[in-house]
Legacy VTK file of the C-alpha trace (Angstrom):
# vtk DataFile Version 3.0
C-alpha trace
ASCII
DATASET POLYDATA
POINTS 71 float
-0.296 12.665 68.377
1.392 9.755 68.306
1.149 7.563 65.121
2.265 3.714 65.798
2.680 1.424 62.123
2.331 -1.843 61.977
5.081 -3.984 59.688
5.759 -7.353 59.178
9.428 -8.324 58.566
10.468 -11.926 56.980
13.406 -13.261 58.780
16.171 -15.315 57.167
18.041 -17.795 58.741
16.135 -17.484 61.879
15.744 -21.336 62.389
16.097 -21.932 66.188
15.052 -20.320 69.364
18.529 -19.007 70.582
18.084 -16.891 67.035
14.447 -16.105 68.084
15.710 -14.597 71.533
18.811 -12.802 69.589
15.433 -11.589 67.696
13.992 -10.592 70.642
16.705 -9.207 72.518
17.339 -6.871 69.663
13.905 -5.478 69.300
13.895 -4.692 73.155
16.751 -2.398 72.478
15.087 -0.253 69.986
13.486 2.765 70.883
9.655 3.624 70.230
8.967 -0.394 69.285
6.072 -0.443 71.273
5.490 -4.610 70.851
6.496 -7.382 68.639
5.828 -10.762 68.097
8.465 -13.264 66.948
6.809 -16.648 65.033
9.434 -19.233 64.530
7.882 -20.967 62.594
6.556 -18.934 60.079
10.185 -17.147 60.716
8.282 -13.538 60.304
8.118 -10.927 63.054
5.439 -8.347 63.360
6.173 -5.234 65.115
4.323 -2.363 66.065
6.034 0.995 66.918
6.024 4.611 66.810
6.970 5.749 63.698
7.826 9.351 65.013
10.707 7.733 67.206
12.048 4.990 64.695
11.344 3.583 61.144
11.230 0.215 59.372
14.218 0.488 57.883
16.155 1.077 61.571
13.983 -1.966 62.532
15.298 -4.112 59.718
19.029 -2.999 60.724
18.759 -4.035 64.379
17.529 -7.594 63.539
20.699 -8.050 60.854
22.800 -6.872 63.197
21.477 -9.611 65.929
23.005 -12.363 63.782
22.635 -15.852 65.532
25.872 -17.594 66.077
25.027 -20.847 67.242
24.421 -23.137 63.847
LINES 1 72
71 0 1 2 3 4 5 6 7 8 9 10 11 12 13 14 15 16 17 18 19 20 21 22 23 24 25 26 27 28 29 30 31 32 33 34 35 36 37 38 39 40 41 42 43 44 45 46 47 48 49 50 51 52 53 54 55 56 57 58 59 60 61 62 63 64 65 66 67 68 69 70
């Protein structure tokens, strides 16, 4: 049985929407993230995914890796 978690990660320095897509783009890539939602504004994302085929912390190590370039 498949058990999906729901987690809401703060993101720093994500101020524009080139950073939102790098986000984005970056979430896409991971396996077993089932959806995600980036807010901008709020500069949080919430993610849902299968916790059997990744974990939080792999989550949290994809988005620092998608650093945003453009400021």
């Amino acid at each position: 049985m498949t058990t999906m978690t729901i987690s809401t990660i703060t993101l720093e320095g994500v101020t524009c929407a080139n950073c939102a897509n790098s986000v984005s783009n970056a979430l896409h890539s991971v396996q077993g993230v089932e959806n995600f939602d980036v807010d901008l504004f709020d500069q949080i994302t919430t993610i849902t995914y299968d916790d059997d085929q990744t974990s939080s912390s792999i989550i949290r190590s994809t988005i620092e890796q998608s650093n945003c370039d453009v400021h």
